[in-house]
N, CA, C and O atoms as CSV, one atom per row, in Angstrom:
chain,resi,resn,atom,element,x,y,z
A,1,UNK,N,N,40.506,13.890,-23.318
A,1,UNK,CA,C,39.140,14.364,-23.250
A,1,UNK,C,C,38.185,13.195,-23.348
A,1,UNK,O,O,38.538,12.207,-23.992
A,2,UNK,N,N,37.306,13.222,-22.910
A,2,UNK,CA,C,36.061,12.727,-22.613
A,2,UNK,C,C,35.184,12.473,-23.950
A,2,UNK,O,O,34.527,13.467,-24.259
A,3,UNK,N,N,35.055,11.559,-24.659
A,3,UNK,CA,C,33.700,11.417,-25.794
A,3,UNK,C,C,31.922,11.264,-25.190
A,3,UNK,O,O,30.916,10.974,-25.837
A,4,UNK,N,N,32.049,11.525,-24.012
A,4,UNK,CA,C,30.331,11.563,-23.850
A,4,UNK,C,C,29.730,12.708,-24.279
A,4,UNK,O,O,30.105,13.814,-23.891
A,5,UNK,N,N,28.598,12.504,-25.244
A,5,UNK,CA,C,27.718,13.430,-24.905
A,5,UNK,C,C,26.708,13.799,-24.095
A,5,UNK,O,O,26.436,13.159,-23.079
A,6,UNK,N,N,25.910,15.115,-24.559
A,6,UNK,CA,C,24.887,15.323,-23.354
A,6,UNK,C,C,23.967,14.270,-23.816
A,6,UNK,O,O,22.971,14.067,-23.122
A,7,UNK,N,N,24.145,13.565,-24.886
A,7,UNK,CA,C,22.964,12.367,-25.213
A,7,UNK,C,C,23.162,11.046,-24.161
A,7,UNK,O,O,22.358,10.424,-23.467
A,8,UNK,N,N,24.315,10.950,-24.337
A,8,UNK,CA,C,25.111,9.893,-23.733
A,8,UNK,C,C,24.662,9.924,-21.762
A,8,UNK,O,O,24.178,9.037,-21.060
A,9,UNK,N,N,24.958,10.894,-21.528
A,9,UNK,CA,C,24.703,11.478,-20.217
A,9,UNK,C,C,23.079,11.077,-20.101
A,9,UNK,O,O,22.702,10.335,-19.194
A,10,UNK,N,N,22.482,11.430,-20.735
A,10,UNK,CA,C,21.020,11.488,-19.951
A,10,UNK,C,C,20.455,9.846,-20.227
A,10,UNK,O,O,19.596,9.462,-19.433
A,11,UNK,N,N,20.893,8.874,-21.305
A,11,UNK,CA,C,20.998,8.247,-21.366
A,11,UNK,C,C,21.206,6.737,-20.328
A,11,UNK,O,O,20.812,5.571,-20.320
A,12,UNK,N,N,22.201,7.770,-19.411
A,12,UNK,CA,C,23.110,6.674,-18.037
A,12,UNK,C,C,21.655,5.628,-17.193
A,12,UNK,O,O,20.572,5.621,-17.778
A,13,UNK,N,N,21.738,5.198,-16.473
A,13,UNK,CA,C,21.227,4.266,-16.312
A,13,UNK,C,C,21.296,4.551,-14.365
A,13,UNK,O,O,22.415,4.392,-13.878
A,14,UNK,N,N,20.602,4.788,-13.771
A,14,UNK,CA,C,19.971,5.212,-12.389
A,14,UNK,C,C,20.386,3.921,-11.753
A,14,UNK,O,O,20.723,3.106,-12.612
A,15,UNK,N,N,20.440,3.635,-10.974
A,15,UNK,CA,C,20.249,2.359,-9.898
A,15,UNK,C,C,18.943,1.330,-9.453
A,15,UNK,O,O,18.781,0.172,-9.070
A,16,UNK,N,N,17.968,2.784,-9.826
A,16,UNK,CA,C,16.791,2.307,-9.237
A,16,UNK,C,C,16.130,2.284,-10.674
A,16,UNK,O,O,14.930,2.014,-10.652
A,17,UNK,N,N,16.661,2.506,-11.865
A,17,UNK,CA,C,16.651,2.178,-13.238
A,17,UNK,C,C,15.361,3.738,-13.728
A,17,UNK,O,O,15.612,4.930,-13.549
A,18,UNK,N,N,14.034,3.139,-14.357
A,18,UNK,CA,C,12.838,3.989,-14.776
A,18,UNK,C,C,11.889,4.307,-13.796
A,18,UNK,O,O,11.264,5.330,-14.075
A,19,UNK,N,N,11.569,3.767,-12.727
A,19,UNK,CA,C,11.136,3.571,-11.717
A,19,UNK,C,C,10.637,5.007,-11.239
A,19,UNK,O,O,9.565,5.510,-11.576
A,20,UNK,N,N,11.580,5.582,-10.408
A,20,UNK,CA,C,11.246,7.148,-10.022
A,20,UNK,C,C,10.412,8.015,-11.426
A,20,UNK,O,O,9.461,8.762,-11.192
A,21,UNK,N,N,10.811,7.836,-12.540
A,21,UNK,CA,C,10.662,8.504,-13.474
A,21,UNK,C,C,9.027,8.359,-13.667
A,21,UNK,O,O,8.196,9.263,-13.748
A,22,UNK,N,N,8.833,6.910,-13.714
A,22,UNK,CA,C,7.512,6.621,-14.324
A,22,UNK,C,C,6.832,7.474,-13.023
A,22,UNK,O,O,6.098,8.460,-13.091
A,23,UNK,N,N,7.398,6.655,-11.627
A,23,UNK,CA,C,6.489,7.640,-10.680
A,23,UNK,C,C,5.813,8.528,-10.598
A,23,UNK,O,O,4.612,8.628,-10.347
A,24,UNK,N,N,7.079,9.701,-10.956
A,24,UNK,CA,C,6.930,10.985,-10.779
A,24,UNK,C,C,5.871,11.443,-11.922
A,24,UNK,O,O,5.103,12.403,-11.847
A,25,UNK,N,N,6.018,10.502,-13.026
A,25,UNK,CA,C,4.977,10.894,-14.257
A,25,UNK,C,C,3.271,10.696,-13.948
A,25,UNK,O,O,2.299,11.263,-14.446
A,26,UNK,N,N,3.385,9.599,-12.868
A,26,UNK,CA,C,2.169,9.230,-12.142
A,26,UNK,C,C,1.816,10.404,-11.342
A,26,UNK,O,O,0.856,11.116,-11.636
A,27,UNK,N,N,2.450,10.581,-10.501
A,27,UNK,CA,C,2.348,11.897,-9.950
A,27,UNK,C,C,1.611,12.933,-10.302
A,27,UNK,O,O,0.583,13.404,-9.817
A,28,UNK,N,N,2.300,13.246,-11.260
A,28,UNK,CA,C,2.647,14.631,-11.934
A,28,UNK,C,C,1.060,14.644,-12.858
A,28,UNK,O,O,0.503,15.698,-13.165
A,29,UNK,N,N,0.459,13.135,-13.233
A,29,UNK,CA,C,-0.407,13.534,-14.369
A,29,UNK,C,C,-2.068,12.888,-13.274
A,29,UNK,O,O,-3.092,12.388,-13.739
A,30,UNK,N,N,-1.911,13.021,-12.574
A,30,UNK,CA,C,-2.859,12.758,-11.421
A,30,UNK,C,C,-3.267,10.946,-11.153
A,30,UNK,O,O,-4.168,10.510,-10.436
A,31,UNK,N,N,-2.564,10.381,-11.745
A,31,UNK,CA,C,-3.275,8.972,-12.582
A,31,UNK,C,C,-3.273,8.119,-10.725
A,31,UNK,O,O,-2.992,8.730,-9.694
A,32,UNK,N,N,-3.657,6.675,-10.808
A,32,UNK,CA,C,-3.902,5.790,-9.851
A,32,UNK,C,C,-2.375,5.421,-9.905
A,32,UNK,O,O,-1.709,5.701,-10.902
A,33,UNK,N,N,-1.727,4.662,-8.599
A,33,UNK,CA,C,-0.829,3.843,-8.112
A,33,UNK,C,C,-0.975,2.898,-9.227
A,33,UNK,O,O,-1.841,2.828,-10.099
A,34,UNK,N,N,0.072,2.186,-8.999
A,34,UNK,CA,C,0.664,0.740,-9.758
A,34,UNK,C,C,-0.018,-0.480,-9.160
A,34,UNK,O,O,-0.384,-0.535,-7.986
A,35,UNK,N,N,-0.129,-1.231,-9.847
A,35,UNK,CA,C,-1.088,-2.131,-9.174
A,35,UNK,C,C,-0.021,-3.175,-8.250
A,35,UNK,O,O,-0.664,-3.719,-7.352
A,36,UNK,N,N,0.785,-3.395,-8.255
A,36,UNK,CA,C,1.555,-3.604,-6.903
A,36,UNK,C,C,1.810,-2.650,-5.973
A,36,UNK,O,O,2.817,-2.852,-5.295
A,37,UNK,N,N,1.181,-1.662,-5.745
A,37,UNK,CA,C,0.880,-0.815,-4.551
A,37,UNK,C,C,-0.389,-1.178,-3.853
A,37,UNK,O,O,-0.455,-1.439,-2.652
A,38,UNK,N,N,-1.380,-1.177,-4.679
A,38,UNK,CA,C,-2.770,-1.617,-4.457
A,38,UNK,C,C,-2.902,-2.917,-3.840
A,38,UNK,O,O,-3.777,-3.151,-3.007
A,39,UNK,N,N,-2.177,-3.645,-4.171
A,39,UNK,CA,C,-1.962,-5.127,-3.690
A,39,UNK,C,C,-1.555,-5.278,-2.509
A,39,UNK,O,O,-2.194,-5.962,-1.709
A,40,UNK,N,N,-0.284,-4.593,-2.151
A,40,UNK,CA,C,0.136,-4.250,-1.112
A,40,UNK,C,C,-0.798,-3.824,0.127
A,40,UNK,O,O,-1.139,-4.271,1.222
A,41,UNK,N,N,-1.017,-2.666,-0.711
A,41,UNK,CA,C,-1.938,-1.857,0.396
A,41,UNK,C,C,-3.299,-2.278,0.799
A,41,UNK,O,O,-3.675,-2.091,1.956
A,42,UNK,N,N,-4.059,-2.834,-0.086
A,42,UNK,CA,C,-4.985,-3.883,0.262
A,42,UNK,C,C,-5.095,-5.116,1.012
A,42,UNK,O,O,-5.956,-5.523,1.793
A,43,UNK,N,N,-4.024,-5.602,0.588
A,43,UNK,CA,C,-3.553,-7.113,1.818
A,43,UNK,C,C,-3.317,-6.710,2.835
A,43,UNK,O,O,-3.893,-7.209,3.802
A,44,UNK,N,N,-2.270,-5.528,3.038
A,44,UNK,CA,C,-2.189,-5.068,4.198
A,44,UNK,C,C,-3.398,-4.624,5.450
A,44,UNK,O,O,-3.535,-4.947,6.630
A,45,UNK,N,N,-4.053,-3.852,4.644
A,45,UNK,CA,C,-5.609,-3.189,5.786
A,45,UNK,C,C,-6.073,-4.873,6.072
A,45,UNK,O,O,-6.004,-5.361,7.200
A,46,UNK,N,N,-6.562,-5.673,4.833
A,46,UNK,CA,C,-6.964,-7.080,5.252
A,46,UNK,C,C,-6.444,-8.117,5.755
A,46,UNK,O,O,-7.036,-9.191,5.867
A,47,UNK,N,N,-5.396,-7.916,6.074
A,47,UNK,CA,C,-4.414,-8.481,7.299
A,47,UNK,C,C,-4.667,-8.488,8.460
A,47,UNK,O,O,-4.966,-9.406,9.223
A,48,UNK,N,N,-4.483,-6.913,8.665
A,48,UNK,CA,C,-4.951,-6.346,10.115
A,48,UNK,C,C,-6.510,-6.280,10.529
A,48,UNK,O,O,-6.863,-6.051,11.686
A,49,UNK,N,N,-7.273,-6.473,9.620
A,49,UNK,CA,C,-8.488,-6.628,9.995
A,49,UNK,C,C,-9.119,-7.637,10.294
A,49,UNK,O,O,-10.174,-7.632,10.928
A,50,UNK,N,N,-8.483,-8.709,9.830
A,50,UNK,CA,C,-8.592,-10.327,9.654
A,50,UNK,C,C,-7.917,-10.429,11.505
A,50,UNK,O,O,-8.550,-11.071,12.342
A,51,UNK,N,N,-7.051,-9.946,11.743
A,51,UNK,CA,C,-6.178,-10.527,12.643
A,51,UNK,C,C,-7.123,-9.522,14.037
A,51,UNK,O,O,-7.284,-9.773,15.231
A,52,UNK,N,N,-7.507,-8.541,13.306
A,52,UNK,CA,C,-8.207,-7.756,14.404
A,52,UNK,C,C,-9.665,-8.493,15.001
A,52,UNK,O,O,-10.103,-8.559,16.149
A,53,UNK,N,N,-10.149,-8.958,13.830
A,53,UNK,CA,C,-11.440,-10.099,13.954
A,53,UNK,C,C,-11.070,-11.212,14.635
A,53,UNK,O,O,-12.088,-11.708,15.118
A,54,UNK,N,N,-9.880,-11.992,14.970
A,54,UNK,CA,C,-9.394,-12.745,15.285
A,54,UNK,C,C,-9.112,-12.507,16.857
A,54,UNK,O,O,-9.078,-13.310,17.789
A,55,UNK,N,N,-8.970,-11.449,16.820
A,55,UNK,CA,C,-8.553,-10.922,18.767
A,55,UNK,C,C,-10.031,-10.694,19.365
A,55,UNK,O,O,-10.223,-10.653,20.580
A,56,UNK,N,N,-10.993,-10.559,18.479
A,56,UNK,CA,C,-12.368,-10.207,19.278
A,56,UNK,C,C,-13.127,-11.314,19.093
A,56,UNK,O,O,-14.316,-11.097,19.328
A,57,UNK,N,N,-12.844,-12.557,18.716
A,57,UNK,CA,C,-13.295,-13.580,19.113
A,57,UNK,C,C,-13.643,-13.458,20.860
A,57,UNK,O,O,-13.181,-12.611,21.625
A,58,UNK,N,N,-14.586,-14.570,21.194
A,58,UNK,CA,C,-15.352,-14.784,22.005
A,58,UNK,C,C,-14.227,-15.647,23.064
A,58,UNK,O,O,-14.478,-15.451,24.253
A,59,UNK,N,N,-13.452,-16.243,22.889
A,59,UNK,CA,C,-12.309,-17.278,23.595
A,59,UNK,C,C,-10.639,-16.627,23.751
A,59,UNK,O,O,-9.618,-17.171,24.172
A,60,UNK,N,N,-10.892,-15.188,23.196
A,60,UNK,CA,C,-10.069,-14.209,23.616
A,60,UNK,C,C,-10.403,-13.669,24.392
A,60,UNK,O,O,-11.576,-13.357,24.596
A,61,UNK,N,N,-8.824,-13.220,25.505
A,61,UNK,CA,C,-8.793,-12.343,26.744
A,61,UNK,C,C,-8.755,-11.115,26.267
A,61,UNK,O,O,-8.080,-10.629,25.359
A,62,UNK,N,N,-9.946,-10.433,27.323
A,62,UNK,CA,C,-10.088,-9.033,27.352
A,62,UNK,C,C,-11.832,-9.260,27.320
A,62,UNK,O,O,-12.536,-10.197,26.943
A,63,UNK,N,N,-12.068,-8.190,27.789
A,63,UNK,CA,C,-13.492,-7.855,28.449
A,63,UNK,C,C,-14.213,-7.847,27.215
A,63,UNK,O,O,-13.619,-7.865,26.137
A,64,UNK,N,N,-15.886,-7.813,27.340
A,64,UNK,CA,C,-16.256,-7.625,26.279
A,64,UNK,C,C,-16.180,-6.262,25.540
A,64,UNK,O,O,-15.962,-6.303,24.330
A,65,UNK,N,N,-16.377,-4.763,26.294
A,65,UNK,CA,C,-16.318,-3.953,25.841
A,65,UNK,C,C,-15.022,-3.777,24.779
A,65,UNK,O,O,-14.970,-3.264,23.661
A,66,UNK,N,N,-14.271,-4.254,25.393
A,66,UNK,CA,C,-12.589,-4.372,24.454
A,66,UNK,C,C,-12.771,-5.144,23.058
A,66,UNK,O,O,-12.301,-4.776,21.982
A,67,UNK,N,N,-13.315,-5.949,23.224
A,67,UNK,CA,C,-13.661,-7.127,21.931
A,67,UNK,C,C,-14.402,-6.693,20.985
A,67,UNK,O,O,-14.398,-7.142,19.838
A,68,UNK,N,N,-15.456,-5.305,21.622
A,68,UNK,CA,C,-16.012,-4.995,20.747
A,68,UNK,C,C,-15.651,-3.976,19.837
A,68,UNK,O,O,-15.861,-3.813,18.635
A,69,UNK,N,N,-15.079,-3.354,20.671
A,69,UNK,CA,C,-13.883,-2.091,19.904
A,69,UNK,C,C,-12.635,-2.483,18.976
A,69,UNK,O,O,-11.952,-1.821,18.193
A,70,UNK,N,N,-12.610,-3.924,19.407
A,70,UNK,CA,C,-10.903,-4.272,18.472
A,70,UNK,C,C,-12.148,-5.262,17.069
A,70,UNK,O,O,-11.519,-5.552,16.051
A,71,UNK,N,N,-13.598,-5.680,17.045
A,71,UNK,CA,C,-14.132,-5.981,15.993
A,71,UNK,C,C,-14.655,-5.238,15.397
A,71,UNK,O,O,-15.311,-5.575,14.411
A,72,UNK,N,N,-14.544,-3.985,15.787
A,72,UNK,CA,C,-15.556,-2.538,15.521
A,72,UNK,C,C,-13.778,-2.056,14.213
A,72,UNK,O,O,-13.843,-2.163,12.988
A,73,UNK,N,N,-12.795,-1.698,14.791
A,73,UNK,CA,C,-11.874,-1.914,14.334
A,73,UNK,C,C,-11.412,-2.819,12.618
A,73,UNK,O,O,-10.989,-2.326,11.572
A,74,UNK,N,N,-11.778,-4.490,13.033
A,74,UNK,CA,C,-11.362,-5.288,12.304
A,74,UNK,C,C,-12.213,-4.990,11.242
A,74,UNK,O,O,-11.646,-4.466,10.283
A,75,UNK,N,N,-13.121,-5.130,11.165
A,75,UNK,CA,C,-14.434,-4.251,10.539
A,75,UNK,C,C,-14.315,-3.281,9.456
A,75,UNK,O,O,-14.644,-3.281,8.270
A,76,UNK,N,N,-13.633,-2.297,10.387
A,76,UNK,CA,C,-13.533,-0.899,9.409
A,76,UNK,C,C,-11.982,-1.263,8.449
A,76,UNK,O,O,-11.739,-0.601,7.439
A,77,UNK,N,N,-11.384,-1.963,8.748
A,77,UNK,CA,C,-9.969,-2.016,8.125
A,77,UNK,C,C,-10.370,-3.364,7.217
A,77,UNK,O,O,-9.437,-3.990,6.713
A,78,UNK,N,N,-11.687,-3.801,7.009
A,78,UNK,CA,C,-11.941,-5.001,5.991
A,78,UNK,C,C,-12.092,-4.237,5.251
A,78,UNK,O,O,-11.378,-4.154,4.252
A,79,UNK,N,N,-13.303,-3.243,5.567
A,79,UNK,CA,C,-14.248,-2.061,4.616
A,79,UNK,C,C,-12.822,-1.246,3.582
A,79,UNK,O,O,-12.732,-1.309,2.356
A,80,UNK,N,N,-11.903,-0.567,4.476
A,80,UNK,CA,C,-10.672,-0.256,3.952
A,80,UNK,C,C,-9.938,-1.033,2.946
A,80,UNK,O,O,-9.150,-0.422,2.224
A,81,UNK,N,N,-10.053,-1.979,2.838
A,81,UNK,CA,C,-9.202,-2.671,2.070
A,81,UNK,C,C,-10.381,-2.813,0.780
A,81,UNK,O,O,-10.176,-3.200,-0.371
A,82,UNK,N,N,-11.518,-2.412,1.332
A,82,UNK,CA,C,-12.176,-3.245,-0.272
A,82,UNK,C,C,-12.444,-1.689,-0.939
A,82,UNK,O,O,-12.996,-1.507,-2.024
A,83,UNK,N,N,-11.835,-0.413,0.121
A,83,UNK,CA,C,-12.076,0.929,-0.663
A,83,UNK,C,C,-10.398,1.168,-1.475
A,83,UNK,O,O,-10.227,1.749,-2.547
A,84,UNK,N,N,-9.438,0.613,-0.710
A,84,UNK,CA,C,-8.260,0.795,-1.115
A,84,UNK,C,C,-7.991,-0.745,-2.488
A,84,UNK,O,O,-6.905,-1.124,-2.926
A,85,UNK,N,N,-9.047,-1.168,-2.755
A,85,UNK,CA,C,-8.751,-1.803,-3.622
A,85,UNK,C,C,-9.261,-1.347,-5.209
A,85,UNK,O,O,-8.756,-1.678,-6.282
A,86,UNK,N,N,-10.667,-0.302,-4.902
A,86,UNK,CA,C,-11.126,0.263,-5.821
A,86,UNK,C,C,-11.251,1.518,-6.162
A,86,UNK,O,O,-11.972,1.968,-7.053
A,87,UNK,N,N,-10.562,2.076,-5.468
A,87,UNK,CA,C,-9.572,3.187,-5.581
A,87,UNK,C,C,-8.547,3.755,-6.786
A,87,UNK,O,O,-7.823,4.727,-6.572
Protein backbone atom coordinates (compact mmCIF):
# COMPACT_ATOMS: atom_id res chain seq x y z
CA UNK A 1 0.00 0.00 0.00
CA UNK A 2 0.67 3.40 -0.74
CA UNK A 3 1.59 6.06 2.33
CA UNK A 4 0.35 9.25 0.47
CA UNK A 5 -2.05 11.26 1.74
CA UNK A 6 -4.78 13.45 0.42
CA UNK A 7 -2.29 16.13 2.02
CA UNK A 8 0.51 14.72 0.27
CA UNK A 9 -1.45 14.64 -3.07
CA UNK A 10 -2.49 18.18 -3.27
CA UNK A 11 0.74 19.10 -2.18
CA UNK A 12 2.50 17.46 -5.67
CA UNK A 13 4.13 19.91 -7.59
CA UNK A 14 2.50 20.81 -11.39
CA UNK A 15 5.07 21.30 -14.14
CA UNK A 16 4.11 24.63 -14.75
CA UNK A 17 4.59 24.84 -10.78
CA UNK A 18 1.96 28.04 -9.02
CA UNK A 19 1.61 29.76 -12.07
CA UNK A 20 -1.95 28.66 -13.42
CA UNK A 21 -3.08 28.89 -9.84
CA UNK A 22 -2.05 32.44 -9.13
CA UNK A 23 -3.65 33.11 -12.64
CA UNK A 24 -6.73 31.78 -12.23
CA UNK A 25 -6.83 33.72 -8.74
CA UNK A 26 -6.21 36.85 -10.96
CA UNK A 27 -8.93 35.93 -12.89
CA UNK A 28 -11.27 34.92 -10.66
CA UNK A 29 -10.81 38.18 -8.29
CA UNK A 30 -11.02 40.72 -11.26
CA UNK A 31 -7.40 42.16 -10.47
CA UNK A 32 -4.79 43.60 -13.48
CA UNK A 33 -2.26 41.16 -15.45
CA UNK A 34 1.28 40.58 -14.13
CA UNK A 35 3.50 43.04 -14.96
CA UNK A 36 5.40 40.87 -17.40
CA UNK A 37 2.32 40.74 -19.46
CA UNK A 38 2.09 44.47 -19.58
CA UNK A 39 5.60 44.64 -20.69
CA UNK A 40 5.08 42.35 -23.21
CA UNK A 41 2.08 43.68 -24.44
CA UNK A 42 3.20 47.16 -24.46
CA UNK A 43 6.53 46.65 -26.34
CA UNK A 44 4.71 44.75 -28.53
CA UNK A 45 1.83 47.51 -29.88
CA UNK A 46 5.24 49.88 -29.70
CA UNK A 47 7.08 47.79 -31.91
CA UNK A 48 4.61 47.69 -34.50
CA UNK A 49 3.93 51.17 -34.35
CA UNK A 50 7.48 52.28 -34.37
CA UNK A 51 8.04 49.98 -37.40
CA UNK A 52 4.66 51.16 -38.85
CA UNK A 53 6.07 54.92 -38.58
CA UNK A 54 9.03 53.65 -40.19
CA UNK A 55 7.18 52.31 -43.49
CA UNK A 56 5.41 55.78 -43.87
CA UNK A 57 8.40 57.59 -44.02
CA UNK A 58 8.71 59.87 -46.98
CA UNK A 59 11.78 57.60 -48.85
CA UNK A 60 9.44 54.61 -48.61
CA UNK A 61 7.70 52.84 -51.57
CA UNK A 62 4.12 53.18 -51.83
CA UNK A 63 1.96 56.12 -52.76
CA UNK A 64 1.20 58.74 -50.53
CA UNK A 65 -2.29 57.81 -49.74
CA UNK A 66 -0.74 54.35 -48.46
CA UNK A 67 1.85 56.16 -46.20
CA UNK A 68 -0.72 57.85 -44.78
CA UNK A 69 -2.84 55.02 -43.69
CA UNK A 70 0.20 52.76 -42.52
CA UNK A 71 1.20 56.36 -40.17
CA UNK A 72 -2.44 56.80 -39.35
CA UNK A 73 -1.92 53.10 -38.16
CA UNK A 74 1.65 53.55 -36.48
CA UNK A 75 -0.01 56.24 -34.57
CA UNK A 76 -2.87 54.48 -33.14
CA UNK A 77 -0.70 51.37 -32.02
CA UNK A 78 1.83 54.10 -30.16
CA UNK A 79 -1.48 55.53 -28.47
CA UNK A 80 -2.18 51.61 -27.69
CA UNK A 81 0.72 50.87 -26.07
CA UNK A 82 0.69 53.92 -23.75
CA UNK A 83 -3.24 52.69 -22.96
CA UNK A 84 -2.04 49.06 -22.59
CA UNK A 85 0.56 50.26 -20.33
CA UNK A 86 -1.85 52.01 -17.91
CA UNK A 87 -4.25 49.72 -17.89
Amino acid sequence: MSNVTNDDKSQETKPWGDASRSLANQIEAGSKECLSCRIVGTGTFAGVGIYALLQARASAPGTPAQKRIIGGLGVAMLVGSVIRWTQ
